[in-house]
PDB file of N, CA, C and O in Angstrom:
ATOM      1  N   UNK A   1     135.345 104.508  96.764  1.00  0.00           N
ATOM      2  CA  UNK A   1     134.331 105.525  96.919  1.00  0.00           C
ATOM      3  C   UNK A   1     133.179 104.932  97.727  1.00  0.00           C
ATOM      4  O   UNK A   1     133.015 103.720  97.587  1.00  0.00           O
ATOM      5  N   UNK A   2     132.504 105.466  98.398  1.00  0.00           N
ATOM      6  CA  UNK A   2     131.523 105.210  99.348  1.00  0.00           C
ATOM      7  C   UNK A   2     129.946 106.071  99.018  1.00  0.00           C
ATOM      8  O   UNK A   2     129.648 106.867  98.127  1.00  0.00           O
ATOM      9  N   UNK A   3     129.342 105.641  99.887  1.00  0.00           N
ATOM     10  CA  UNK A   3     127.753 106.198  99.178  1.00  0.00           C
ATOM     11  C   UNK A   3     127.748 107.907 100.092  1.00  0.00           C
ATOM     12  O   UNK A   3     126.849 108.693  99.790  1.00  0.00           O
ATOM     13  N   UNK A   4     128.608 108.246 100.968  1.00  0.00           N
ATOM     14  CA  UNK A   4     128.874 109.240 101.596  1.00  0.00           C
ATOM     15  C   UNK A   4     129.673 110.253 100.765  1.00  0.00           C
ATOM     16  O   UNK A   4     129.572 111.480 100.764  1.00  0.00           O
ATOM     17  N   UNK A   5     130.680 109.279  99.895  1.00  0.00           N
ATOM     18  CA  UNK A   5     131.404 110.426  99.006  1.00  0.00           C
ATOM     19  C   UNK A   5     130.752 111.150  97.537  1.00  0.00           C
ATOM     20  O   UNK A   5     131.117 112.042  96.771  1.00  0.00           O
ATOM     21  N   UNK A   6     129.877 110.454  97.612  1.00  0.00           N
ATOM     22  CA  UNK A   6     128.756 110.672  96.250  1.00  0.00           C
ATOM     23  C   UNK A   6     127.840 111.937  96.974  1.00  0.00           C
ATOM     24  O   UNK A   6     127.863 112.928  96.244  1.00  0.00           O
ATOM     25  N   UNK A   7     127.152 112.117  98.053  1.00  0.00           N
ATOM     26  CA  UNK A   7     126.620 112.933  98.703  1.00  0.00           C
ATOM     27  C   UNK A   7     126.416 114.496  98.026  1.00  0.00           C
ATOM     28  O   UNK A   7     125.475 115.174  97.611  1.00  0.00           O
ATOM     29  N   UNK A   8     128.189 114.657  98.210  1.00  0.00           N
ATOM     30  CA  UNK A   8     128.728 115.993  97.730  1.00  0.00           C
ATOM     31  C   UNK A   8     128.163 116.660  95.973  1.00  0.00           C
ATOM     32  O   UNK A   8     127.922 117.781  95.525  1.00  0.00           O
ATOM     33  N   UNK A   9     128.152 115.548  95.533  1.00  0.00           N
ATOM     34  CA  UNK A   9     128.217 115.484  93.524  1.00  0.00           C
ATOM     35  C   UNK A   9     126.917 115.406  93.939  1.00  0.00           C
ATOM     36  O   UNK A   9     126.505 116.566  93.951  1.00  0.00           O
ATOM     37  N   UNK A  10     126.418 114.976  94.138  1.00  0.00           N
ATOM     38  CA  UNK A  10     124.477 115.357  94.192  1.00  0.00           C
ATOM     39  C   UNK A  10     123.895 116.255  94.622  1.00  0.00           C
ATOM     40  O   UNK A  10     122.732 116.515  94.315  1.00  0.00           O
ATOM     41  N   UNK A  11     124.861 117.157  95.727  1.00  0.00           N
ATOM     42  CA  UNK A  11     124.317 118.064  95.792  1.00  0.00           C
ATOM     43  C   UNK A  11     124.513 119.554  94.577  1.00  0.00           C
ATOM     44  O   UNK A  11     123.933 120.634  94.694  1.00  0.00           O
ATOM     45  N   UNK A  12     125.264 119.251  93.733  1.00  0.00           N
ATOM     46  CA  UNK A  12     126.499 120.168  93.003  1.00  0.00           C
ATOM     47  C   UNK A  12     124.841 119.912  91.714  1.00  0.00           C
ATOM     48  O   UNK A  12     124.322 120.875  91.150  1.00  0.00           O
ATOM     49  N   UNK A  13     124.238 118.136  91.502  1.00  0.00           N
ATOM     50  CA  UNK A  13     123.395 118.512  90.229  1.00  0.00           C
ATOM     51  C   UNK A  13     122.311 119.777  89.786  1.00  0.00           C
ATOM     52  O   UNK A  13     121.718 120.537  90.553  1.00  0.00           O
ATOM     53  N   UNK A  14     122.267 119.742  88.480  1.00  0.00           N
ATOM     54  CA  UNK A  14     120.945 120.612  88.530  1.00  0.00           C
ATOM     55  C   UNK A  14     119.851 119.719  88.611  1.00  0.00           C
ATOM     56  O   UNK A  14     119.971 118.498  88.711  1.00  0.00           O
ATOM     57  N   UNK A  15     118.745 120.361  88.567  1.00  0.00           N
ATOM     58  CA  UNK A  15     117.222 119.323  88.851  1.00  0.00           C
ATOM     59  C   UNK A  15     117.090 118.817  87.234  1.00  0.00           C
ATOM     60  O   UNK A  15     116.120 118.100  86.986  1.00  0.00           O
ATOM     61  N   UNK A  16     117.631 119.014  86.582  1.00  0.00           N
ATOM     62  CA  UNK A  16     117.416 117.967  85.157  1.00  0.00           C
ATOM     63  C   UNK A  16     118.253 117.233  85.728  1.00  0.00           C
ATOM     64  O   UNK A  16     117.820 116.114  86.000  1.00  0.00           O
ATOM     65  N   UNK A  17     119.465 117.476  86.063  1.00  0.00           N
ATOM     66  CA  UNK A  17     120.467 116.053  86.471  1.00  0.00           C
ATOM     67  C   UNK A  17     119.753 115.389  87.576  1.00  0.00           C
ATOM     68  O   UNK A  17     119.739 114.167  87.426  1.00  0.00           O
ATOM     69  N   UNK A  18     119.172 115.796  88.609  1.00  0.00           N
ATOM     70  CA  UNK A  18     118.526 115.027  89.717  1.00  0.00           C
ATOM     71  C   UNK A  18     117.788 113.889  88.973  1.00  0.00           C
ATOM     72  O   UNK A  18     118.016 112.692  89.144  1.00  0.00           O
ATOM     73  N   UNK A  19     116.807 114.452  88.064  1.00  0.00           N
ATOM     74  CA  UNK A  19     115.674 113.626  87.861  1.00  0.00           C
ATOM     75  C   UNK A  19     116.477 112.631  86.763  1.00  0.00           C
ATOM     76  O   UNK A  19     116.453 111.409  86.914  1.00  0.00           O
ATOM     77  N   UNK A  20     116.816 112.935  86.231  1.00  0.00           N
ATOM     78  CA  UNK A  20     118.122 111.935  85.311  1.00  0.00           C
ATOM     79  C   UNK A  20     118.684 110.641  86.430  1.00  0.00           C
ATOM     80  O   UNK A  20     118.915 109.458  86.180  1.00  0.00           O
ATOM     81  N   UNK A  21     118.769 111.265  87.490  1.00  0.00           N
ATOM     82  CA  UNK A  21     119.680 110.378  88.461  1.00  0.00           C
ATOM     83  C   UNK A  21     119.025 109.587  89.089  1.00  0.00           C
ATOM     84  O   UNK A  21     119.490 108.467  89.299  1.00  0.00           O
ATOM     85  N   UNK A  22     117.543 110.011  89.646  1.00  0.00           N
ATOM     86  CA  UNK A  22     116.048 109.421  89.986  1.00  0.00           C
ATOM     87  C   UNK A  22     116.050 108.279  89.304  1.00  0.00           C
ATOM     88  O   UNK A  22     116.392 107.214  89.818  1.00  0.00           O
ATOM     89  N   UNK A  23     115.658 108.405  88.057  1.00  0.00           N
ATOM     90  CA  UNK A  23     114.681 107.542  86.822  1.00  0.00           C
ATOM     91  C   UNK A  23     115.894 106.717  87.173  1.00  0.00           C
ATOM     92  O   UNK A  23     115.642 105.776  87.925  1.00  0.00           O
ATOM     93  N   UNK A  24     117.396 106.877  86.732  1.00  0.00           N
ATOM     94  CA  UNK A  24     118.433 105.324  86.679  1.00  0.00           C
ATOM     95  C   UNK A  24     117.955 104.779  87.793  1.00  0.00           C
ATOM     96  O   UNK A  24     117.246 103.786  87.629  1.00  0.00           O
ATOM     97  N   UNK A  25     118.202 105.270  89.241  1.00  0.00           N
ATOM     98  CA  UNK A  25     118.060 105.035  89.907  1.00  0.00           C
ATOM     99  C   UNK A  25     116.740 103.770  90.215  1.00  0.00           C
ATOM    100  O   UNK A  25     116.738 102.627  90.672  1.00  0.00           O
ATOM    101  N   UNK A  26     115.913 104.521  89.790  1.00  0.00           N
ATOM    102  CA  UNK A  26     114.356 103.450  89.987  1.00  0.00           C
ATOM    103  C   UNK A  26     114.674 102.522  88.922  1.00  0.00           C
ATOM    104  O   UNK A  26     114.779 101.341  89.254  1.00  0.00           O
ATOM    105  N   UNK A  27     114.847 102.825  87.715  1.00  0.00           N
ATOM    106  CA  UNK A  27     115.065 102.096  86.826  1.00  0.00           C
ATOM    107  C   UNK A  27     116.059 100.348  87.121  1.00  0.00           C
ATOM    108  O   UNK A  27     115.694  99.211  86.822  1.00  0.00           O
ATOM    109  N   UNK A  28     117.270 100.786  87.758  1.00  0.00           N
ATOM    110  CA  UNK A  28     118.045 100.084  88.092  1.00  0.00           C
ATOM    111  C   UNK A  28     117.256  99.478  89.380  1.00  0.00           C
ATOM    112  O   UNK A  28     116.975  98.336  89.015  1.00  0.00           O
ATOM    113  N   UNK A  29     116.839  99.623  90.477  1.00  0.00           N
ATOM    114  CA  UNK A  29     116.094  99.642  91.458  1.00  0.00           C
ATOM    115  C   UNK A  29     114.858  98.347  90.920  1.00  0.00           C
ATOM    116  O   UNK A  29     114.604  97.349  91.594  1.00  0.00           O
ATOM    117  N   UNK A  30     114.219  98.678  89.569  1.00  0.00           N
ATOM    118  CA  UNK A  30     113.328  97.524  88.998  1.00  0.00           C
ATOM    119  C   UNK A  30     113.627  96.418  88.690  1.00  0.00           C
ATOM    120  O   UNK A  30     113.054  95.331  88.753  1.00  0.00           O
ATOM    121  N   UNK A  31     115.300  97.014  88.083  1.00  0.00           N
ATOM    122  CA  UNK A  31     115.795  95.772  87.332  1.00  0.00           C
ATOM    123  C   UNK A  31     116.176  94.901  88.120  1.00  0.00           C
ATOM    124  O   UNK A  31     116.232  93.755  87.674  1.00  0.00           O
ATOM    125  N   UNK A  32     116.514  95.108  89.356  1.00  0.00           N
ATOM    126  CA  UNK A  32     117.268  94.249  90.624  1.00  0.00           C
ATOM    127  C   UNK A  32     116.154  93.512  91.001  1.00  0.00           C
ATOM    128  O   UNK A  32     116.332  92.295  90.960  1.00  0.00           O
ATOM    129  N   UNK A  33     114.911  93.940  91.402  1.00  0.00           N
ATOM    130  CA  UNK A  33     113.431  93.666  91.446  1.00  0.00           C
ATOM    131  C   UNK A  33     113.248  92.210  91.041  1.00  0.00           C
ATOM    132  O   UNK A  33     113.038  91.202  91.715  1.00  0.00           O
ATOM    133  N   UNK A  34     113.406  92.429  89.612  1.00  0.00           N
ATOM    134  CA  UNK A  34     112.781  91.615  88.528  1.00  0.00           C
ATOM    135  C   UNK A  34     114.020  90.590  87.928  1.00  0.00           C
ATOM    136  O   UNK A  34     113.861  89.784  87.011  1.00  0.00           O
ATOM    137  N   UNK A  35     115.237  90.817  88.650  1.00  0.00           N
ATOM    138  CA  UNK A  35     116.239  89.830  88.000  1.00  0.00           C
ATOM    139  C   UNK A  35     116.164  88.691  89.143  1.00  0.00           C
ATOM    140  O   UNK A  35     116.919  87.760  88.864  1.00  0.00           O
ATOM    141  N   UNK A  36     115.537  88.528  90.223  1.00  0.00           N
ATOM    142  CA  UNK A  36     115.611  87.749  91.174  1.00  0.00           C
ATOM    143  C   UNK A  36     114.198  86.697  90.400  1.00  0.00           C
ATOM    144  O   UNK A  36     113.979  85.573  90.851  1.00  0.00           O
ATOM    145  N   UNK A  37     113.734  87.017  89.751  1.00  0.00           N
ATOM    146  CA  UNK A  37     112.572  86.069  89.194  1.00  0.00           C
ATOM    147  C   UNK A  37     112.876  85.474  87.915  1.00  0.00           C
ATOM    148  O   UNK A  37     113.288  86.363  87.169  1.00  0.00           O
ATOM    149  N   UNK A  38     112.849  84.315  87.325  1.00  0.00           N
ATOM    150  CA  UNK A  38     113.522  83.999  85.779  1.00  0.00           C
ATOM    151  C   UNK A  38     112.375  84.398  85.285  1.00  0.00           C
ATOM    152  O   UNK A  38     111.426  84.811  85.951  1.00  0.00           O
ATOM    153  N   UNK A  39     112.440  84.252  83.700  1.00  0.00           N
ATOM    154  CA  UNK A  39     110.940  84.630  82.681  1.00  0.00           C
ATOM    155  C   UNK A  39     110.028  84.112  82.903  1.00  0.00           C
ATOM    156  O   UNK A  39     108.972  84.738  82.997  1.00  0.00           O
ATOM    157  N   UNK A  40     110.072  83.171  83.021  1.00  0.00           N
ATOM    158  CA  UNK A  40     108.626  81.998  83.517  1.00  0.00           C
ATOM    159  C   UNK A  40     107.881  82.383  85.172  1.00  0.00           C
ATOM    160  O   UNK A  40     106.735  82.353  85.619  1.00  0.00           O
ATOM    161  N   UNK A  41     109.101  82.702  85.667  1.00  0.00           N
ATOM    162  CA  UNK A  41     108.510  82.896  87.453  1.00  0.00           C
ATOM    163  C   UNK A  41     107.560  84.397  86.982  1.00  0.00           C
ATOM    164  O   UNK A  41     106.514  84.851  87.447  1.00  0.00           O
ATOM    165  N   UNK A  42     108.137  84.708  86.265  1.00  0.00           N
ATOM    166  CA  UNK A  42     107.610  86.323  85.665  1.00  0.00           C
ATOM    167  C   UNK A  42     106.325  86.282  84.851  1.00  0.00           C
ATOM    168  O   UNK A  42     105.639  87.296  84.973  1.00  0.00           O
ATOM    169  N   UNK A  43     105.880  85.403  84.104  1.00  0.00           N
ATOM    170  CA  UNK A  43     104.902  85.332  83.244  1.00  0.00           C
ATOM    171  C   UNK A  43     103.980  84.582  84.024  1.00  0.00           C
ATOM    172  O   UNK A  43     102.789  84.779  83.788  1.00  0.00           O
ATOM    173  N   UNK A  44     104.264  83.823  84.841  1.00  0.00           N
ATOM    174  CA  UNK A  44     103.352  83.069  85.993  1.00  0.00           C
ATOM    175  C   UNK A  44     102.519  84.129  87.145  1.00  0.00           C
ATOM    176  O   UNK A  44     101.355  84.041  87.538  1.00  0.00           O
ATOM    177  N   UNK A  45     103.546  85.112  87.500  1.00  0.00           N
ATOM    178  CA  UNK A  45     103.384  86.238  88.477  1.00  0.00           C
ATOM    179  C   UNK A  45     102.276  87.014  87.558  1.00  0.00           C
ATOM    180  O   UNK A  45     101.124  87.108  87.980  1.00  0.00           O
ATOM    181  N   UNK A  46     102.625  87.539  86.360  1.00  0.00           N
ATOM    182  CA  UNK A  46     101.748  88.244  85.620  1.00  0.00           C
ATOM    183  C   UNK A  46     100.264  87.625  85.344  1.00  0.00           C
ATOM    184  O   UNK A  46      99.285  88.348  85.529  1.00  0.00           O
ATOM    185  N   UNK A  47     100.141  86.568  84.995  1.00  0.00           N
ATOM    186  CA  UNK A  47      98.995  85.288  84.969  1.00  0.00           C
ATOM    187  C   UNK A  47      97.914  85.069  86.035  1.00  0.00           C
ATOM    188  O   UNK A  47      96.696  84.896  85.986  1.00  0.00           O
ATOM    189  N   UNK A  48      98.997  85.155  87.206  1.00  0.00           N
ATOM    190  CA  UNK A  48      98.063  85.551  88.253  1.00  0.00           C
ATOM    191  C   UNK A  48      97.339  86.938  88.652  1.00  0.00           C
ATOM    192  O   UNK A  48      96.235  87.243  89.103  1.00  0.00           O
ATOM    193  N   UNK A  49      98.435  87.581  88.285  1.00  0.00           N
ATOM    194  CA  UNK A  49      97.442  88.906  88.949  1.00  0.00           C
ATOM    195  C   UNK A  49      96.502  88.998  87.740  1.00  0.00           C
ATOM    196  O   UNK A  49      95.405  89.098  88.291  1.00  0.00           O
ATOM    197  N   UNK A  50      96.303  89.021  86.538  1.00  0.00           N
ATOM    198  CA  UNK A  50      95.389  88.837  85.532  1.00  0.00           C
ATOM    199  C   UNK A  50      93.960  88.287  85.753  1.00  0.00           C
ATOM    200  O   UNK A  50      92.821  88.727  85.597  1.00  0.00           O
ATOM    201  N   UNK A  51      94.534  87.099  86.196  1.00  0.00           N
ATOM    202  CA  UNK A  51      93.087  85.712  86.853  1.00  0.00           C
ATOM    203  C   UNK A  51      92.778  86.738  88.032  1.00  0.00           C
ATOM    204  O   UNK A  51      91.591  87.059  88.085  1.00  0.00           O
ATOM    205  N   UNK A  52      93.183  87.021  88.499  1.00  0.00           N
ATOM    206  CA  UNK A  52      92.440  87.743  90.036  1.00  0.00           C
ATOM    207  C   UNK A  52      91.553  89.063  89.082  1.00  0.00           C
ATOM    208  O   UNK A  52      90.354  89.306  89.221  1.00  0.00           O
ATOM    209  N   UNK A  53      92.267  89.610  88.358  1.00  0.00           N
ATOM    210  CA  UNK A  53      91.329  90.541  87.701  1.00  0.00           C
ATOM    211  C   UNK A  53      90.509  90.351  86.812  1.00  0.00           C
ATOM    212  O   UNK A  53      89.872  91.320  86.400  1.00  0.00           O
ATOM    213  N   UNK A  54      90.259  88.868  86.185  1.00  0.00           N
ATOM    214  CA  UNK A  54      89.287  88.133  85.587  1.00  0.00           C
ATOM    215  C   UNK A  54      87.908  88.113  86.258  1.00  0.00           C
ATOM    216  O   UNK A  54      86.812  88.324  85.740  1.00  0.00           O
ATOM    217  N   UNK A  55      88.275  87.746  87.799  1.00  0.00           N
ATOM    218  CA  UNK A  55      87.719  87.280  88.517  1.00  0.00           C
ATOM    219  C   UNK A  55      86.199  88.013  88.727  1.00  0.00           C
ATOM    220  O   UNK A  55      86.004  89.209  88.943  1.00  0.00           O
ATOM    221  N   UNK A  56      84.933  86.677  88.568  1.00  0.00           N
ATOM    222  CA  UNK A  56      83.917  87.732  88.738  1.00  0.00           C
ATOM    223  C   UNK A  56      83.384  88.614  87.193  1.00  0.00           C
ATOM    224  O   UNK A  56      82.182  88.874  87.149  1.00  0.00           O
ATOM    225  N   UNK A  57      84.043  88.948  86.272  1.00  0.00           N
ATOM    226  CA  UNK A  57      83.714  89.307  85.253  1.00  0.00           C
ATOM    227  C   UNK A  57      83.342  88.485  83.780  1.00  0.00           C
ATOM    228  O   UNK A  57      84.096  87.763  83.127  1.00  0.00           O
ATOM    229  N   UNK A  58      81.841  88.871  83.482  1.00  0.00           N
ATOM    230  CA  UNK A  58      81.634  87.950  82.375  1.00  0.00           C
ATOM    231  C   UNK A  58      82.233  87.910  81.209  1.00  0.00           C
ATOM    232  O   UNK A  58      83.037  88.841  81.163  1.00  0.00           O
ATOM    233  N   UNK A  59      82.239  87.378  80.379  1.00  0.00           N
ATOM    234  CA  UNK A  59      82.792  86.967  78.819  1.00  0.00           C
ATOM    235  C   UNK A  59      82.765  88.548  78.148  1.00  0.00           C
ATOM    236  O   UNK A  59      83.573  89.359  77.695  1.00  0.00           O
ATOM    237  N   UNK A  60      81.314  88.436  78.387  1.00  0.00           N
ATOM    238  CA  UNK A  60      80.798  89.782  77.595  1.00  0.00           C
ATOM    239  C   UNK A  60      81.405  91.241  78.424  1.00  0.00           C
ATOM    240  O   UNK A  60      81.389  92.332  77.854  1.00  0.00           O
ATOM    241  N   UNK A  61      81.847  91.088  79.621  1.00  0.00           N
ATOM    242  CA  UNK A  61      82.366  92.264  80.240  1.00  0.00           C
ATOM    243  C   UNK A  61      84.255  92.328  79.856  1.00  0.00           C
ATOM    244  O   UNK A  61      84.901  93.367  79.724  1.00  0.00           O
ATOM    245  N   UNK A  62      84.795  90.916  79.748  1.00  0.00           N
ATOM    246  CA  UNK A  62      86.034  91.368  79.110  1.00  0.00           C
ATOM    247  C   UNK A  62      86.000  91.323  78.143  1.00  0.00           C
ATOM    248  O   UNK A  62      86.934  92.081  77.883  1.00  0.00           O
ATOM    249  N   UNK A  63      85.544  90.928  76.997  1.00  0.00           N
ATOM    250  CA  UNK A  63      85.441  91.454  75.379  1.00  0.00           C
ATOM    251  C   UNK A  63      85.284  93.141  75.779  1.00  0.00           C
ATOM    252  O   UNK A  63      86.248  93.834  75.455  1.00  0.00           O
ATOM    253  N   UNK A  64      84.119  93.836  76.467  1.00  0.00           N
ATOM    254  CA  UNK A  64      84.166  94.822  75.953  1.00  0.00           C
ATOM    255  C   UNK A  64      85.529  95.605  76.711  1.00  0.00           C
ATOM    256  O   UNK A  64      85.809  96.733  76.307  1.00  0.00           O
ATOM    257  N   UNK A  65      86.188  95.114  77.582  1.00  0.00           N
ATOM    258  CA  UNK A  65      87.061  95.942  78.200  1.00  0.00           C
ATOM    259  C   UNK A  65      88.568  96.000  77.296  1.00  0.00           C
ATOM    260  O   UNK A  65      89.428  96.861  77.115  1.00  0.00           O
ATOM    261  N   UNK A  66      88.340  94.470  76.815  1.00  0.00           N
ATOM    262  CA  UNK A  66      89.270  94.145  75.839  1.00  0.00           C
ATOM    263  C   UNK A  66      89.655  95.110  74.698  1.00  0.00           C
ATOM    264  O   UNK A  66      90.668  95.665  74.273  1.00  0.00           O
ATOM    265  N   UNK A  67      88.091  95.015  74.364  1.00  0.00           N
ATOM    266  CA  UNK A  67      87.972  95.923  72.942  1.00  0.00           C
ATOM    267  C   UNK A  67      88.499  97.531  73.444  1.00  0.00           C
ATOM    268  O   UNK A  67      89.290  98.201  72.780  1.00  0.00           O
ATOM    269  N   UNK A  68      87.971  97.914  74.562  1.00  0.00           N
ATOM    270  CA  UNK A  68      88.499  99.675  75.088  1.00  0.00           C
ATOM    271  C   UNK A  68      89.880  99.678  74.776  1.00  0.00           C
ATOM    272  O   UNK A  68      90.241 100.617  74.066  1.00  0.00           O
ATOM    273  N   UNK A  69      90.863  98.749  75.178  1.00  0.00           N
ATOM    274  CA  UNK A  69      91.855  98.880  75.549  1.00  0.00           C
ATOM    275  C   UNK A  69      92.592  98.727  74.242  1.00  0.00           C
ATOM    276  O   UNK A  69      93.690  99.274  74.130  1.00  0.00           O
ATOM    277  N   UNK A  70      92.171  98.149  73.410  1.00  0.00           N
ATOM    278  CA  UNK A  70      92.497  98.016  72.412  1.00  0.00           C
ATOM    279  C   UNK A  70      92.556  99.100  71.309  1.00  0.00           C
ATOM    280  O   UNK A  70      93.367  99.139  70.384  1.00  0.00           O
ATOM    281  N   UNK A  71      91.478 100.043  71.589  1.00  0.00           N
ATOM    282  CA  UNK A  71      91.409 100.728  70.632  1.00  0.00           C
ATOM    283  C   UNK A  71      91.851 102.181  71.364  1.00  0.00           C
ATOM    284  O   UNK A  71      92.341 103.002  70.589  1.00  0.00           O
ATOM    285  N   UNK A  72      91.740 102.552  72.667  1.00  0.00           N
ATOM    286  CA  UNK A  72      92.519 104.141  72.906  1.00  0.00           C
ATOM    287  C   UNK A  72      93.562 104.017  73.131  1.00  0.00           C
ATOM    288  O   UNK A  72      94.049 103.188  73.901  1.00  0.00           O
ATOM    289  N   UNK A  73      94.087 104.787  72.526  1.00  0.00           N
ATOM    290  CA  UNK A  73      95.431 105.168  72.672  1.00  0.00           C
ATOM    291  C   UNK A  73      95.707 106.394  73.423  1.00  0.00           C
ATOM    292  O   UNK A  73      94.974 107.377  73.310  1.00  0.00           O
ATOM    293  N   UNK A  74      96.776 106.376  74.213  1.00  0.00           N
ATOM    294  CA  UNK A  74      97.550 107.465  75.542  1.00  0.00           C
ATOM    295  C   UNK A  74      98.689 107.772  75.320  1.00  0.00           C
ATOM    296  O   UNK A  74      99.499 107.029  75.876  1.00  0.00           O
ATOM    297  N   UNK A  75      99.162 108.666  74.658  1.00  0.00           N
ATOM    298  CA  UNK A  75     100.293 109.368  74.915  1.00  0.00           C
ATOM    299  C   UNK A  75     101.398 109.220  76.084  1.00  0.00           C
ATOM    300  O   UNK A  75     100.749 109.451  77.105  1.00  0.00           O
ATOM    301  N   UNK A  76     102.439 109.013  76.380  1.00  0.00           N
ATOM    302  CA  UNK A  76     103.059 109.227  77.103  1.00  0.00           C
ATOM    303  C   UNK A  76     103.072 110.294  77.709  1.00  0.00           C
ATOM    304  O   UNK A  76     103.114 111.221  76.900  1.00  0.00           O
ATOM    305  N   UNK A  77     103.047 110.819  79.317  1.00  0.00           N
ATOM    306  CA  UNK A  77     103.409 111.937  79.620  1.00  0.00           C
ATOM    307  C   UNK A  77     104.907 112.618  79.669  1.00  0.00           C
ATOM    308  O   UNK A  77     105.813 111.899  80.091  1.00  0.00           O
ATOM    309  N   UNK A  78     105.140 113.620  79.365  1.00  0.00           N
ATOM    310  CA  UNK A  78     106.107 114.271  78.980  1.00  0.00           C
ATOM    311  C   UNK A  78     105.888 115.824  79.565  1.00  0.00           C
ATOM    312  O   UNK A  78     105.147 116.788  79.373  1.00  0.00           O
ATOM    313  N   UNK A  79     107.497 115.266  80.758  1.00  0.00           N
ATOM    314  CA  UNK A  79     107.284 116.428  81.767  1.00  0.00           C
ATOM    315  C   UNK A  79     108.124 117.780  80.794  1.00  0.00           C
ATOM    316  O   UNK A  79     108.139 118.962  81.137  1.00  0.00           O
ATOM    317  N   UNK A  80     108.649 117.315  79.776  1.00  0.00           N
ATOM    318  CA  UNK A  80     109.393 119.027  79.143  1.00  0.00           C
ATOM    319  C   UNK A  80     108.529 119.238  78.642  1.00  0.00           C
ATOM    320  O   UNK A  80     108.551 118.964  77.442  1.00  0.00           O
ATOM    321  N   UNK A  81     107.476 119.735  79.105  1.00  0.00           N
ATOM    322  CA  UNK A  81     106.262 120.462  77.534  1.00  0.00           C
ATOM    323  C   UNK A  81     105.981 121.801  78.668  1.00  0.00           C
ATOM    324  O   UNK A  81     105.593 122.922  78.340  1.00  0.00           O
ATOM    325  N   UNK A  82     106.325 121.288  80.211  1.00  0.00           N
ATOM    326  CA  UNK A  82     105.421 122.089  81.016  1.00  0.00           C
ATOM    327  C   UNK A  82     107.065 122.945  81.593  1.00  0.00           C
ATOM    328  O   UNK A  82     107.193 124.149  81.816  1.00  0.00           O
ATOM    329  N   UNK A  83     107.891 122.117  81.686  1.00  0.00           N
ATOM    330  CA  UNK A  83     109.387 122.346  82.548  1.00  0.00           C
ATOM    331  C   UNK A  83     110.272 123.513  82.253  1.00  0.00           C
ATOM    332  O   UNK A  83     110.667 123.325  81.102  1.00  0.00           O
ATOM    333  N   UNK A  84     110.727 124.506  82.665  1.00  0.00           N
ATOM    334  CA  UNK A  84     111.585 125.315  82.480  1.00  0.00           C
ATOM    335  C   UNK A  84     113.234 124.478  82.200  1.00  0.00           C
ATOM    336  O   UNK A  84     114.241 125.154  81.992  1.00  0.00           O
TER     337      UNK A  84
END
């Protein structure tokens, strides 16, 4: 099978199946991403972008950002509330 013979079956989904097919899609798409890095190359990557967002901010400005984040909570969005 080829990525040409799949074409046909995608066009046949409904848009719940599309977006079903999307999300693997990205999903799988991340995982390929992120399997080229081991855990450590990964927690190092994360470390840094952190320190860059440290950067410049006092003690007293990440305690309190700390503390925000800590305490609201966000719902997930959830596209069937609105979706036919």
């Amino acid at each position: 099978m080829t990525l040409s013979d799949l074409y046909p079956m995608i066009d046949e989904l409904t848009t719940d199946e599309l977006d079903a097919l999307r999300d693997y899609v990205e999903q799988e798409h991340e995982r390929r991403r992120l399997s080229v890095y081991t855990p450590q190359e990964r927690i190092r990557r994360i470390q840094e972008a952190f320190s860059a967002l440290r950067e410049g901010l006092t003690p007293e400005q990440l305690a309190s950002i700390t503390q925000a984040m800590n305490e609201e909570s966000i719902e997930p969005f959830d596209e069937s509330e609105w979706r036919d």
